[in-house]
ROLUM-218947 format. One record per atom (N, C-alpha, C): x, z, y; chain; residue number from 1. Coordinates in steps of 0.05 Angstrom, whole numbers. Layout:
       c1       c3       c2   chaine   num
        X        Z        Y        A   NUM
...
This chain:
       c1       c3       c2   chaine   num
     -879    -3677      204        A     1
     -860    -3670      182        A     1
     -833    -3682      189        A     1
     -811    -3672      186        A     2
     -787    -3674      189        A     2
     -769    -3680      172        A     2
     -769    -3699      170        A     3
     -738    -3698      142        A     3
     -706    -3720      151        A     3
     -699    -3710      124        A     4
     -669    -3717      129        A     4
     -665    -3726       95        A     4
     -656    -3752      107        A     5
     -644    -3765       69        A     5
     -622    -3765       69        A     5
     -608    -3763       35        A     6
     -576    -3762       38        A     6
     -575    -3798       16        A     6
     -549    -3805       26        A     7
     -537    -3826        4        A     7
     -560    -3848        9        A     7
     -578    -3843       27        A     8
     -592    -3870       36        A     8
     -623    -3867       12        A     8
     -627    -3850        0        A     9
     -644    -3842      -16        A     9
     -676    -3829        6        A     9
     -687    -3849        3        A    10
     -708    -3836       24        A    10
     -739    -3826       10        A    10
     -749    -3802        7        A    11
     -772    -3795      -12        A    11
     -797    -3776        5        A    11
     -809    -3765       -6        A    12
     -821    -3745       10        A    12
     -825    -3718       -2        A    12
     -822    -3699       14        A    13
     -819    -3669       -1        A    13
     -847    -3664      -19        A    13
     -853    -3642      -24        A    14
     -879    -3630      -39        A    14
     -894    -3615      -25        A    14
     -885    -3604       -8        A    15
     -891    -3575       -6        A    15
     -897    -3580       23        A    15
     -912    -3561       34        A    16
     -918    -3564       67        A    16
     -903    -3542       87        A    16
     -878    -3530       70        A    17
     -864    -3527       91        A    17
     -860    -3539      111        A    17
     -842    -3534      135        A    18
     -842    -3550      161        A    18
     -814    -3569      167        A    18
     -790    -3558      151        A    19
     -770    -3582      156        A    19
     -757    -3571      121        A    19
     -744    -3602      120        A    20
     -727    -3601       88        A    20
     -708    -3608      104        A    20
     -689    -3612       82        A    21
     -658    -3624       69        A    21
     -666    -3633       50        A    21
     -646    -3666       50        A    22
     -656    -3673       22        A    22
     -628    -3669        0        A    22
     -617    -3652       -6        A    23
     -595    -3643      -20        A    23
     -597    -3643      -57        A    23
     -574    -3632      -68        A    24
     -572    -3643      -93        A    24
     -563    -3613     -106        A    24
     -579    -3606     -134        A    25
     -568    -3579     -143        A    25
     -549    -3582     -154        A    25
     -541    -3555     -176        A    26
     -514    -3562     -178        A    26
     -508    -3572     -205        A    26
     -528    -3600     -214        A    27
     -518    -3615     -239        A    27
     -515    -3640     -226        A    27
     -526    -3635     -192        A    28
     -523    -3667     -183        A    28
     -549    -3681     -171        A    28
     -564    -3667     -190        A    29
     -591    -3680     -192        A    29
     -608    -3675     -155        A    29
     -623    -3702     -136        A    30
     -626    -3692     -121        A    30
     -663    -3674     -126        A    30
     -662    -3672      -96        A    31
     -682    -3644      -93        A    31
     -687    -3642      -65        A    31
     -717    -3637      -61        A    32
     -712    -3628      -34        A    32
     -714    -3600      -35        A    32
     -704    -3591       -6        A    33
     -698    -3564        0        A    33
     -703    -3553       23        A    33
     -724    -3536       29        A    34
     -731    -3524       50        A    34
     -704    -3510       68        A    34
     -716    -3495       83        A    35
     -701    -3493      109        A    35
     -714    -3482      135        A    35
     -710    -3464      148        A    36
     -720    -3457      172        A    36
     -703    -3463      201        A    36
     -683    -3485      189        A    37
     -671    -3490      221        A    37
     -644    -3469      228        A    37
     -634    -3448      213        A    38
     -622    -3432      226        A    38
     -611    -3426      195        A    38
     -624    -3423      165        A    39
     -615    -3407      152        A    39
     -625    -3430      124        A    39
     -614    -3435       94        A    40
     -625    -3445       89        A    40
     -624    -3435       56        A    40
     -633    -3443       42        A    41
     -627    -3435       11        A    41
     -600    -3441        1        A    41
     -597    -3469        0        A    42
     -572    -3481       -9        A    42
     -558    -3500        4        A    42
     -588    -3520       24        A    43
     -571    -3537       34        A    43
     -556    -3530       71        A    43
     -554    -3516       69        A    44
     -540    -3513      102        A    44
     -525    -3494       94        A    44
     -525    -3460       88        A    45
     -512    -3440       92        A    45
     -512    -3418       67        A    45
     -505    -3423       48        A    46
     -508    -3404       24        A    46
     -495    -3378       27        A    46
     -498    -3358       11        A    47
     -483    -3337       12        A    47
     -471    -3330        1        A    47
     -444    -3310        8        A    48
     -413    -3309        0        A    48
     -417    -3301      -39        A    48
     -446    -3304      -52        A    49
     -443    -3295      -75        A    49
     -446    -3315      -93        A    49
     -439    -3341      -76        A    50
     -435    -3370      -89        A    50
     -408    -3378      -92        A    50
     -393    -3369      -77        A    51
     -365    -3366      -90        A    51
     -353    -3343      -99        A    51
     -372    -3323     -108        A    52
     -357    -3294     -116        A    52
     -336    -3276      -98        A    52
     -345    -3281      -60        A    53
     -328    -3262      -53        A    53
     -296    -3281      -54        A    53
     -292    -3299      -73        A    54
     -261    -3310      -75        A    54
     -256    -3329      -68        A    54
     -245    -3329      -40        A    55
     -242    -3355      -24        A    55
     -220    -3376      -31        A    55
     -218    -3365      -60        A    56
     -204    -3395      -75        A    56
     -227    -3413     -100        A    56
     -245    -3400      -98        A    57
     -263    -3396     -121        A    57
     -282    -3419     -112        A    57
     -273    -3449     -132        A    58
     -277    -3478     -125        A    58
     -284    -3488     -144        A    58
     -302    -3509     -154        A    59
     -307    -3524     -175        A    59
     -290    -3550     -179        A    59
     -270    -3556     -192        A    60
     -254    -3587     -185        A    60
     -271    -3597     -202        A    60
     -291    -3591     -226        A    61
     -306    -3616     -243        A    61
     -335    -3628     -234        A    61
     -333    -3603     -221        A    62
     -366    -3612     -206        A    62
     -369    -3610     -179        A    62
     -374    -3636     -168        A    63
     -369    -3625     -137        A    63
     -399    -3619     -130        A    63
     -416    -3623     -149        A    64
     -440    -3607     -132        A    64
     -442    -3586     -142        A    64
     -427    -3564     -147        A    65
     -431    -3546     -165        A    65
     -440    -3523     -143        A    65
     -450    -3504     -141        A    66
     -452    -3489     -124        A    66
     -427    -3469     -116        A    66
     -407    -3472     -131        A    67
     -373    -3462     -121        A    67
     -368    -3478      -94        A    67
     -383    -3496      -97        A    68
     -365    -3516      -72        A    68
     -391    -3521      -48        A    68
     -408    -3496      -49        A    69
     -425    -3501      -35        A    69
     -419    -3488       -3        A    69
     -433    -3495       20        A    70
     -416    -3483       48        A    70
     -431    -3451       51        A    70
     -413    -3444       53        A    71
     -430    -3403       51        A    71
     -420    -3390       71        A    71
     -443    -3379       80        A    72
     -430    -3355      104        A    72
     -417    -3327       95        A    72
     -406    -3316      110        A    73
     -393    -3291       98        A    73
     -385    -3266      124        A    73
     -393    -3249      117        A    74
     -394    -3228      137        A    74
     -377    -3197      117        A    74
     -355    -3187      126        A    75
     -344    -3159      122        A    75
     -336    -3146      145        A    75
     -337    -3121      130        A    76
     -321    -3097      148        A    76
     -301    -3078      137        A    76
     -299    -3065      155        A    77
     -268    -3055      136        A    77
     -270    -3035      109        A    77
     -301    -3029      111        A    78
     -316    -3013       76        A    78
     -318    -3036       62        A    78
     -327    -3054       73        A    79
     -330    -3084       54        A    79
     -309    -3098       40        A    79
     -285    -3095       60        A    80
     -266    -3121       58        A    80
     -261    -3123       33        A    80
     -256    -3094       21        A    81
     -242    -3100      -14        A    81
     -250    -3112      -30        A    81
     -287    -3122      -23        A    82
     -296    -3143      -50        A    82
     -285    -3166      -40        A    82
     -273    -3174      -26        A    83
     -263    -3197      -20        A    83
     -233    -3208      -42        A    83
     -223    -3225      -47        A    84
     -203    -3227      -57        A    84
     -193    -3259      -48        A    84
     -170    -3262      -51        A    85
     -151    -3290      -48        A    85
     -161    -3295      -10        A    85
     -164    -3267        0        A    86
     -171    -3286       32        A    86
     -142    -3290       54        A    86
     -148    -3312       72        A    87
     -129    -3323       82        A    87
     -113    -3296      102        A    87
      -86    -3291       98        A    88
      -78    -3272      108        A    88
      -85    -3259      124        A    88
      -90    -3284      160        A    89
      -93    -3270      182        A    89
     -115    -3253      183        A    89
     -137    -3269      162        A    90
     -165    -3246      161        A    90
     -160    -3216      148        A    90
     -140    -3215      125        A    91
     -136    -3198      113        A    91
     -114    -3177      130        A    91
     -102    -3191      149        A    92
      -89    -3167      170        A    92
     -103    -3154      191        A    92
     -136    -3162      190        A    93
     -150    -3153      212        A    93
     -154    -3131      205        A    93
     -142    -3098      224        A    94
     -155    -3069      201        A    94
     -176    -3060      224        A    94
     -190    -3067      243        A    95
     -209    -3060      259        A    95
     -231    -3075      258        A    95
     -257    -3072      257        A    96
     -282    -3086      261        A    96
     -292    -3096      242        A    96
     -306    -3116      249        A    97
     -320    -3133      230        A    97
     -319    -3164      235        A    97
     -311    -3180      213        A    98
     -304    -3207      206        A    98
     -324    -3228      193        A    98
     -334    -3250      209        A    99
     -345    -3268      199        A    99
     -341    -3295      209        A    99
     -362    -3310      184        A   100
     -349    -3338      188        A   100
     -367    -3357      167        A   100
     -355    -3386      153        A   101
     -369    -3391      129        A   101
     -343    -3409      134        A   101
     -352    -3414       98        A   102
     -326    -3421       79        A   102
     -344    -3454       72        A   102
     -324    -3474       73        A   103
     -335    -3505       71        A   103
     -314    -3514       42        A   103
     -315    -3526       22        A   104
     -300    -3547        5        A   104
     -308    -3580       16        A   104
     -279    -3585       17        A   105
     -283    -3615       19        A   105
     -268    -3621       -7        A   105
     -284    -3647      -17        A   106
     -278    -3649      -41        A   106
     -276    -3682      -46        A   106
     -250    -3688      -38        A   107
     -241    -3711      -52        A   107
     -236    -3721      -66        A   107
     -226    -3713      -99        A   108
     -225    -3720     -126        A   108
     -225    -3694     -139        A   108
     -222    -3695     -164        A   109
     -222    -3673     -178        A   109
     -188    -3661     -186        A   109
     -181    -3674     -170        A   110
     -144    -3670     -168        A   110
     -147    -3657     -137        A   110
     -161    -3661     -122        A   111
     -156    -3648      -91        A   111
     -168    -3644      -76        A   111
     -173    -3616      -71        A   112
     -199    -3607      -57        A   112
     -180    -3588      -39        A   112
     -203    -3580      -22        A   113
     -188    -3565        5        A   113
     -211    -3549       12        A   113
     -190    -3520       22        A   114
     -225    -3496       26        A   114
     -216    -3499       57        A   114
     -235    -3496       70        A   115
     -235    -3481      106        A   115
     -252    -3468      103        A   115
     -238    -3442      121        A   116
     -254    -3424      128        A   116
     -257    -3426      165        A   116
     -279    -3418      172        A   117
     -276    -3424      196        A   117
     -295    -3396      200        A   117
     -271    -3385      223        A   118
     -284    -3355      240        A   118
     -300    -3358      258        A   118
     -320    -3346      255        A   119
     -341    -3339      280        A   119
     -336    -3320      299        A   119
     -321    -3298      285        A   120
     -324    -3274      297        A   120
     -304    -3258      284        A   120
     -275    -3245      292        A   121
     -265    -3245      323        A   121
     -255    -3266      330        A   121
     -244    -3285      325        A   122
     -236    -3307      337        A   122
     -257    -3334      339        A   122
     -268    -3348      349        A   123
     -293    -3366      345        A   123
     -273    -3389      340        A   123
     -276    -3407      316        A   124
     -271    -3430      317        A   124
     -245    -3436      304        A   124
     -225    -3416      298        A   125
     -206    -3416      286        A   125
     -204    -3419      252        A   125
     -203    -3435      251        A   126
     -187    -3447      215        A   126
     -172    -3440      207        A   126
     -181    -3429      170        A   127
     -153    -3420      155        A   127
     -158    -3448      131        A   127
     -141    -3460      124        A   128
     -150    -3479      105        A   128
     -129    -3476       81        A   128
     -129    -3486       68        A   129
     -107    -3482       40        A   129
     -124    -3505       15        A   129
     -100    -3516       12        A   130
     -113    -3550       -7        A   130
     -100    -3529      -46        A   130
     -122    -3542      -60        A   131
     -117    -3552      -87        A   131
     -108    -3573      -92        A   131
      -77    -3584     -105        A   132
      -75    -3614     -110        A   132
      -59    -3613     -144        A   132
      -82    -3617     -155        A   133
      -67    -3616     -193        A   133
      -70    -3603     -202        A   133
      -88    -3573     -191        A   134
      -86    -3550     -199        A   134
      -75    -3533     -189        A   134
      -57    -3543     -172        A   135
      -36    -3517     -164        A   135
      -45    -3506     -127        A   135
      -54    -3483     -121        A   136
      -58    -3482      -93        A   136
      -33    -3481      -80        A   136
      -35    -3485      -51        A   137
      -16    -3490      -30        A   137
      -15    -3469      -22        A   137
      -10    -3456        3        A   138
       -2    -3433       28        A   138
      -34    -3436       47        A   138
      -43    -3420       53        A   139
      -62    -3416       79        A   139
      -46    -3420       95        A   139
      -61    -3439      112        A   140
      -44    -3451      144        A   140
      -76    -3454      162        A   140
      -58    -3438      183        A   141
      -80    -3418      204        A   141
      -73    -3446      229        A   141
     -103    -3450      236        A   142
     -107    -3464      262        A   142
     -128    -3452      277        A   142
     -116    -3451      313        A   143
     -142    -3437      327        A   143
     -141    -3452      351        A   143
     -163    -3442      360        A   144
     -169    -3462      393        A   144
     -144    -3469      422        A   144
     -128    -3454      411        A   145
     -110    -3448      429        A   145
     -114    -3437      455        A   145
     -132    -3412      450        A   146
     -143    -3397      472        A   146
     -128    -3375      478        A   146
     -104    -3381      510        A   147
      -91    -3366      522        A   147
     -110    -3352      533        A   147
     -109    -3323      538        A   148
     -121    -3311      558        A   148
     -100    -3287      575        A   148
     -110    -3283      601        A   149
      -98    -3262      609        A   149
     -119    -3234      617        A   149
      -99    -3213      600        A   150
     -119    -3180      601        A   150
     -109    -3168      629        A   150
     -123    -3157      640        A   151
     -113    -3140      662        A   151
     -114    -3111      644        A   151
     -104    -3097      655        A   152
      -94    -3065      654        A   152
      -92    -3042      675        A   152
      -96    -3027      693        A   153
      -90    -3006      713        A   153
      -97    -2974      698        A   153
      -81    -2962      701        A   154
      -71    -2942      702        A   154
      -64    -2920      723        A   154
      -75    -2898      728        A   155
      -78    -2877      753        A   155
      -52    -2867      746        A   155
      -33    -2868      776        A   156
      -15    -2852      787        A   156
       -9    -2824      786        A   156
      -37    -2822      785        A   157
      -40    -2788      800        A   157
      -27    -2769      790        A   157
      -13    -2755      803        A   158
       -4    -2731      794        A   158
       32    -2742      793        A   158
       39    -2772      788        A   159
       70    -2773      796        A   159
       80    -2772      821        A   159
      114    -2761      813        A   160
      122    -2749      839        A   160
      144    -2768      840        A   160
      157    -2775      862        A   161
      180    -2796      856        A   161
      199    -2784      885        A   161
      221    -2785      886        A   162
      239    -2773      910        A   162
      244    -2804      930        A   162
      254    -2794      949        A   163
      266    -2812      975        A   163
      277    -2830      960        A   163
      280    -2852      956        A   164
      295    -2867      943        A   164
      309    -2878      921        A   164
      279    -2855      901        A   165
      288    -2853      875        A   165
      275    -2865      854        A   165
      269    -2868      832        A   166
      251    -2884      817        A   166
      238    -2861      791        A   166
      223    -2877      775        A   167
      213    -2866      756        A   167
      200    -2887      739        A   167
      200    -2884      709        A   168
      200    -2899      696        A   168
      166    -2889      682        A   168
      154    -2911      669        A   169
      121    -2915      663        A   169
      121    -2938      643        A   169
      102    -2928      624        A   170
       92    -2947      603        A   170
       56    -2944      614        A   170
       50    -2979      610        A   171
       20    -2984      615        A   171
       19    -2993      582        A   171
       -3    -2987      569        A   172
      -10    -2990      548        A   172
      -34    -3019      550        A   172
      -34    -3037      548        A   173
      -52    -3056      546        A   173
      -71    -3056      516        A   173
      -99    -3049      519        A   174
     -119    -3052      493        A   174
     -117    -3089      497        A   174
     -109    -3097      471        A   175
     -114    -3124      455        A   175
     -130    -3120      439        A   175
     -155    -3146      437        A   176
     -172    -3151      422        A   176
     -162    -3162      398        A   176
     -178    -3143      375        A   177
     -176    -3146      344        A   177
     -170    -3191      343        A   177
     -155    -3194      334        A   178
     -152    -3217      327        A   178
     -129    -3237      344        A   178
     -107    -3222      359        A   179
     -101    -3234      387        A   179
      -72    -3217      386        A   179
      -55    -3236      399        A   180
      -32    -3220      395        A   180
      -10    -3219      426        A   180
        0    -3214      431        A   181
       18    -3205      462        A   181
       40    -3227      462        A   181
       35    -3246      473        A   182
       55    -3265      480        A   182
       78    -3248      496        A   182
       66    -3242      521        A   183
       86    -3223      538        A   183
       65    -3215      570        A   183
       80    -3188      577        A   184
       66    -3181      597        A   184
       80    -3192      632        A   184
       65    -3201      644        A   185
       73    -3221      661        A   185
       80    -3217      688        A   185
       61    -3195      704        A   186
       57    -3182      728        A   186
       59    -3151      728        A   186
       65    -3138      746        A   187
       61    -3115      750        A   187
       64    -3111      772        A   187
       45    -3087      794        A   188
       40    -3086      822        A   188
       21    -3061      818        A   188
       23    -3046      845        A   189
       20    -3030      846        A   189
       -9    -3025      877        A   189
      -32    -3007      872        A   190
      -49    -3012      898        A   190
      -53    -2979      910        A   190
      -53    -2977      931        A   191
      -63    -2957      948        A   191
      -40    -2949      955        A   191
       -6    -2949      952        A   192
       11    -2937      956        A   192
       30    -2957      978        A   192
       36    -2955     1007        A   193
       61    -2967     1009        A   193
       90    -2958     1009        A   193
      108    -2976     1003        A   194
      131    -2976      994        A   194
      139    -2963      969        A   194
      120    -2971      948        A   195
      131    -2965      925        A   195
      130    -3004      909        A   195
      145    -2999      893        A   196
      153    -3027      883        A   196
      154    -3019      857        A   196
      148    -3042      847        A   197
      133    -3034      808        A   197
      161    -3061      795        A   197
      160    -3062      777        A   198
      190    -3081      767        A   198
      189    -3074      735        A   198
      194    -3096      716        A   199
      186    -3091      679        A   199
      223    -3077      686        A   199
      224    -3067      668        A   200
      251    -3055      659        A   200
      256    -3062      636        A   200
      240    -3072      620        A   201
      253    -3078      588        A   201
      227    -3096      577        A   201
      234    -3120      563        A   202
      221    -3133      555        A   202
      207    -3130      527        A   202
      179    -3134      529        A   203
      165    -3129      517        A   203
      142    -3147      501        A   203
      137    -3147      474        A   204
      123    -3162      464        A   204
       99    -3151      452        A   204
      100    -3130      454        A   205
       82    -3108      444        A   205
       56    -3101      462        A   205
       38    -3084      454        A   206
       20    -3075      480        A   206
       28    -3065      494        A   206
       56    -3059      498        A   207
       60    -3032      512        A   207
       74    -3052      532        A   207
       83    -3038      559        A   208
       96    -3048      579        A   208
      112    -3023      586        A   208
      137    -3033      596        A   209
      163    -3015      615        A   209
      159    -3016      636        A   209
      161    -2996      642        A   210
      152    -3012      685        A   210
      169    -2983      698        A   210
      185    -2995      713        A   211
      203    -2979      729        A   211
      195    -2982      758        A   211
      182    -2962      774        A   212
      179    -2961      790        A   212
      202    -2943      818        A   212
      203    -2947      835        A   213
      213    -2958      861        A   213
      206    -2946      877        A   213
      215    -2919      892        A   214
      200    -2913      921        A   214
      232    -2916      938        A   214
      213    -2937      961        A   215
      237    -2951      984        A   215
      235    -2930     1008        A   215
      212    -2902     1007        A   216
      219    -2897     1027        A   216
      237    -2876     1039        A   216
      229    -2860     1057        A   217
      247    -2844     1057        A   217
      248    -2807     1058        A   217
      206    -2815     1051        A   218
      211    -2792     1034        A   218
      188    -2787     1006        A   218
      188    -2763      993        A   219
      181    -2762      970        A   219
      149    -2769      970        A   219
      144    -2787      953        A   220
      119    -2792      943        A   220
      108    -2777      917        A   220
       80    -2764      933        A   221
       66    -2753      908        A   221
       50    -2769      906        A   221
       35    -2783      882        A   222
       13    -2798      877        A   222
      -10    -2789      871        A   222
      -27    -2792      878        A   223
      -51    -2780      872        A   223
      -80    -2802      865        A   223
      -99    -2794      852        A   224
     -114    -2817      838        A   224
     -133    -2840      850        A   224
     -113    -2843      877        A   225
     -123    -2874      887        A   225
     -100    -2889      892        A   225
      -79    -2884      874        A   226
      -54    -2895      869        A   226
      -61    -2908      847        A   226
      -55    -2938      841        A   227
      -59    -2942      816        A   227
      -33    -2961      809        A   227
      -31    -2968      780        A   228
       -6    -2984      770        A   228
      -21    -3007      751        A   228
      -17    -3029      756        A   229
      -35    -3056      742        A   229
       -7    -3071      730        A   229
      -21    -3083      708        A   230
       -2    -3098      693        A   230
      -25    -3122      682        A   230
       -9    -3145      684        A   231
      -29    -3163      675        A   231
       -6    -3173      646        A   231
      -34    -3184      619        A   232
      -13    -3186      596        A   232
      -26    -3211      588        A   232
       -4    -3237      574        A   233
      -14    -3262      564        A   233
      -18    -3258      534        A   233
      -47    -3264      526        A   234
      -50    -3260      495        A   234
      -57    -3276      480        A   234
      -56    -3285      457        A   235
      -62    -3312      449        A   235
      -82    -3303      412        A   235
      -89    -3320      405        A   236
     -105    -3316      379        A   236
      -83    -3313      362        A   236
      -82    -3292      342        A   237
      -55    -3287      320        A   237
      -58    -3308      303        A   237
C-alpha cells in the first residue's frame, strides 16, 4: 500500500485501492483520495469544469475550494469559445489544438495568482496573472526560451535568369502554431554553379526576399534539381 500524508497528518485509507493522496475537500475537511498514478479525482489533476472553463475563476475565501483546484484543460478551435478570460497568447492561437492545466497559488485571501502552464503547442511555457484586493493584473507570458532554427528549400525549376542578370524569389517558411520569426538568417542555393542567392529586403515575417545572381556568362534555365534553401530563427510567441 502506498501513501502520501499532507500537513504531517498521517492515517490510513479505507478502501483497497492501490495508491491514495491524502488531500482535503472543498470545506477543508481532510480525506483520502484515490488515484491511478497518471489521472486523479481531485487530488492531482481535475477537470477544466472546476473552474468553469474561466481561467480567472478563483476562490479568495476558500482556498480549498475546488475553484482553486489544479485542472487540466484541453481545446480546439470548435471548442475554444467555452473558454473565457484566457491568457492572450492562447487566445491568438487560430490553428490546432491547445492544452495544458491551470494551478492557484494561494497566499492570503487578498492574493492569489493563476498559472497556466502549456503542454501543447508550446511545452512548458507560463501565462500567470495575480489577484491582489480584488483587482486582477495583466497576463504576463513566460517560456523556455526555445530558439530554434527551420530549414526551408524550394525547387528552381522552370526559372530562367540571363548572362549576368538576376531574378528576384520569395521562400515561404511553414512556422509552427505557437512560434514566431525572429528573422531569416541564411540563404544558398544547391545543384547550380554560379548562381548566388542574397536577402534583398528584410524580413520578419514567414516570408523571405531572396534575390538571386547568375555570375555567369550565359543564361541559366533551372530545372528541378536546382534548389533555393533558406534557413529561419524562430522563437515561442
Amino acid at each position: 500500500m502506498n501513501t502520501v500524508s499532507q500537513a504531517g497528518i498521517v492515517s490510513a485509507p479505507t478502501s483497497s485501492k492501490p495508491y491514495y493522496v491524502y488531500d482535503t475537500n472543498a470545506n477543508g475537511a481532510p480525506q483520502w483520495e484515490s488515484f491511478n498514478g497518471v489521472t486523479s479525482y481531485n487530488g492531482i489533476f481535475d477537470s477544466d469544469s472546476r473552474f468553469n472553463k474561466n481561467f480567472k475563476y478563483v476562490s479568495p475565501t476558500n482556498k480549498y475550494s475546488y475553484a482553486n483546484r489544479r485542472c487540466y484543460f484541453s481545446f480546439n478551435q470548435t471548442t475554444k469559445s467555452e473558454y473565457t478570460n484566457m491568457p492572450p497568447v492562447l487566445n491568438a492561437i487560430t490553428s490546432g489544438s491547445v492544452m495544458g492545466f491551470r494551478e492557484v497559488l494561494f497566499l492570503s485571501s487578498n492574493f492569489l495568482m493563476v498559472n497556466v502552464i502549456e503542454m501543447y503547442p508550446v511545452a512548458g511555457r507560463i501565462h500567470s496573472i495575480c489577484l491582489n484586493n480584488g483587482s486582477w493584473g495583466s497576463w504576463y507570458c513566460t517560456h523556455p526560451g526555445e530558439i530554434q532554427l527551420i530549414h526551408t528549400a524550394v525547387s528552381l525549376n522552370g526559372t530562367s535568369i540571363g548572362a549576368h542578370q538576376g531574378a528576384s524569389k520569395t521562400v515561404t517558411a511553414t512556422i509552427p502554431s505557437g512560434y514566431t520569426v525572429v528573422n531569416h538568417t541564411t540563404c544558398w542555393t544547391t545543384g547550380v554553379v554560379g548562381l548566388m542567392a542574397q536577402f534583398d529586403a528584410y524580413r520578419t515575417d514567414a516570408t523571405a526576399s531572396i534575390w538571386l545572381n547568375n555570375t555567369q556568362d550565359n543564361t541559366m534555365t533551372l530545372t528541378a534539381n536546382h534548389y533555393l534553401h533558406v534557413l529561419t530563427l524562430i522563437r515561442p510567441s
